[in-house]
N, C-alpha and C positions, 0 to 999 in steps of 0.2 A: 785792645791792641791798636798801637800805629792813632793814639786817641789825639783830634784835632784842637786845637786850644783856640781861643782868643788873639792869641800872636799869630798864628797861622794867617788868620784875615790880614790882618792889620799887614802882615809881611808883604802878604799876596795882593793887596791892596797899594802898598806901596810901592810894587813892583809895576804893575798895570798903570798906576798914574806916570811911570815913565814911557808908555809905550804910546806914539804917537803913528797913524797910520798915513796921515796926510802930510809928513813932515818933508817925504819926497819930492811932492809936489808942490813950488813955493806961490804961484798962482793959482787967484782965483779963477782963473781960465783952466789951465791943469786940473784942477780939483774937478772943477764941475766936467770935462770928458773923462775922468777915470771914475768920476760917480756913476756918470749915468752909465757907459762900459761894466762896470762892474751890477748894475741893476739889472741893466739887460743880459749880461752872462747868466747872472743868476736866476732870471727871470725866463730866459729861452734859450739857455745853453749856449757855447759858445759858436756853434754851428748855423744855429738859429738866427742868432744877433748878425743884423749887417750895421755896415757903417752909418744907414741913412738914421737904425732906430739910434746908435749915440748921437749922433749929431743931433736928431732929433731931440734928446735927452738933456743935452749940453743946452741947446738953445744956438747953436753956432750952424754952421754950413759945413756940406761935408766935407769939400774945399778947403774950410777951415780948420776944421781937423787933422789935412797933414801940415802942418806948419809946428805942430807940438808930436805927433805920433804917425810914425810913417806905415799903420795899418794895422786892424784890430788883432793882431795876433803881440803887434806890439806891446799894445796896451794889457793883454791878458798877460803878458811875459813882466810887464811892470806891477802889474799887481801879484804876482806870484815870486815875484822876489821878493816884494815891502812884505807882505805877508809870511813867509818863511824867515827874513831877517828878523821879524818880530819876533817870532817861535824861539829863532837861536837866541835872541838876545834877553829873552820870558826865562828860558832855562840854564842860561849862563849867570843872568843875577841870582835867582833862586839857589843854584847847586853850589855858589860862593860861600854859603852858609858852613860855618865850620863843622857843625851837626848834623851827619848825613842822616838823622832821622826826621829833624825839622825841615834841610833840604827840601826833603821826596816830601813831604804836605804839601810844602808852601809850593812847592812848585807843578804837583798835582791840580793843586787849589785856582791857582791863577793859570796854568793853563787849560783848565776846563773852565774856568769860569770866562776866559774870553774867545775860548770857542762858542760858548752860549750869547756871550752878550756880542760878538764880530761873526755872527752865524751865515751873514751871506759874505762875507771876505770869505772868510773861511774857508765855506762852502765850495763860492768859484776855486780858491788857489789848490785846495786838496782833490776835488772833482773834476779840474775840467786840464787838467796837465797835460792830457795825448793830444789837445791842438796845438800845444808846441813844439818849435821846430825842433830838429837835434840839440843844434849848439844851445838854447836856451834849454831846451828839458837838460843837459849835463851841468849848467848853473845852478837849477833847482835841487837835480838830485845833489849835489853838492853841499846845498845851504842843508837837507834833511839829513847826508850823514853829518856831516858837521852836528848836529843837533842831537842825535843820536848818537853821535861819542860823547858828549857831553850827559847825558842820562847815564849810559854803559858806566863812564869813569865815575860818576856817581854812587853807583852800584855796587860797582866796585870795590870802594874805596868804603861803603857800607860794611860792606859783607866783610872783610879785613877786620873793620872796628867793631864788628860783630853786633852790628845794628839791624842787620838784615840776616834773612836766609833765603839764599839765594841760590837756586843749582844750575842754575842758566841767566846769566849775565844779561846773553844778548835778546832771550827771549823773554825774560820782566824788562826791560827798556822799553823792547816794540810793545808790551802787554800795558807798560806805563802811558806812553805818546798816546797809543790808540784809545785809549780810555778818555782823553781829551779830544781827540783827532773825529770822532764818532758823533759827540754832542750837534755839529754842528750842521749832519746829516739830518737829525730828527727833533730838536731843540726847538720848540714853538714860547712864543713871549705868552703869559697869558695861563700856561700849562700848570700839571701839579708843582713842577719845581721853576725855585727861580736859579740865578748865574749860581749866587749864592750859596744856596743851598746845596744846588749840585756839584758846586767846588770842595764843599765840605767834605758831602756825603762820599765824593772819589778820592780826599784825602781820606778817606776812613778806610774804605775799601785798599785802597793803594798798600796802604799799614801792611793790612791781614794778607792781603797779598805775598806781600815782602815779608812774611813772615817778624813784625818787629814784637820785640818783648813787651809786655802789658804794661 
């Protein structure tokens, strides 16, 4: 059931080589305070993390810091959109597929496979959401339903062509996301499985899931 092929990578692979997370940020100044932001979130929570450890990180003064980001909540809000835009834009090429059997793999595939291999992006933009302010957490949840109608009309649009068996639309979407969304909680480099592998192994699962024909 739901069996993953050869194409599956190569699709999901082609997909991820469009996804650029630094593409926001066109300096090398930019890049290196949303690195180090982002190691120290991940590293000590957003709570934890002051201004002094990025600056530190960066190699700049903390002084220098607001001159690109007017304060680390900024910075976790910038990374929590590139991240989420990535998500919509991982499941938007994927679900384009005319095949919504191929679809739900390929896009299984690659997004678990870059929640494994983006485990501390990841990580911060899905974990650490409640230090943002209102107006940015209604950005964010925005880009997630955004991304989840995009799965939903997938499903959808499965179970019509009777690709799927589906009795709950809205609840195999979130059971799909989370199956990716998860990796990047417990996902160690090094471990039994690699990106790979575990991309597969969730487009296998995802199959039998969705009920698809053998």
């Amino acid at each position: 059931m739901g069996r993953v092929t050869a194409d599956t990578t190569t699709a999901g692979e082609r997909i991820l080589a469009g996804l650029d997370l630094w593409a926001e940020w066109a300096t090398a100044t930019q890049r290196a305070i949303v690195g180090a932001a982002l190691e120290s979130f991940a590293e000590r929570g957003f709570h934890g993390t002051s201004l002094k450890h990025i600056a530190q990180g960066s190699g700049l003064s903390t002084a220098a810091l607001y001159v690109h980001f007017a304060s680390k909540e900024e910075l976790l809000f910038a990374l929590s959109r590139r991240g989420h835009a990535i998500a919509l834009d991982l499941v938007r090429a994927a679900a384009a597929d005319p095949d919504p059997a191929t679809a739900v793999r390929v896009l299984v595939y690659a997004f678990t496979r870059w929640h494994a291999e983006q485990r501390t992006t990841a990580r911060v933009v899905q974990y650490e959401q409640g230090a943002l302010t209102a107006a940015h957490a209604e950005v964010i949840a925005g880009l997630r339903r955004d991304t989840e109608r995009v799965v939903r009309g997938l499903l959808t649009r499965g179970a019509e062509d009777g690709a799927f068996t589906v009795p709950d639309v809205r609840g195999a979407s979130a059971a799909v996301l989370s199956l990716g969304i998860d990796v990047a909680r417990w996902f160690v480099p090094g471990g039994p499985w690699t990106p790979d592998a575990l991309g597969l192994l969730y487009a296998e699962l995802a199959g039998r899931m969705l009920g698809m024909p053998a």
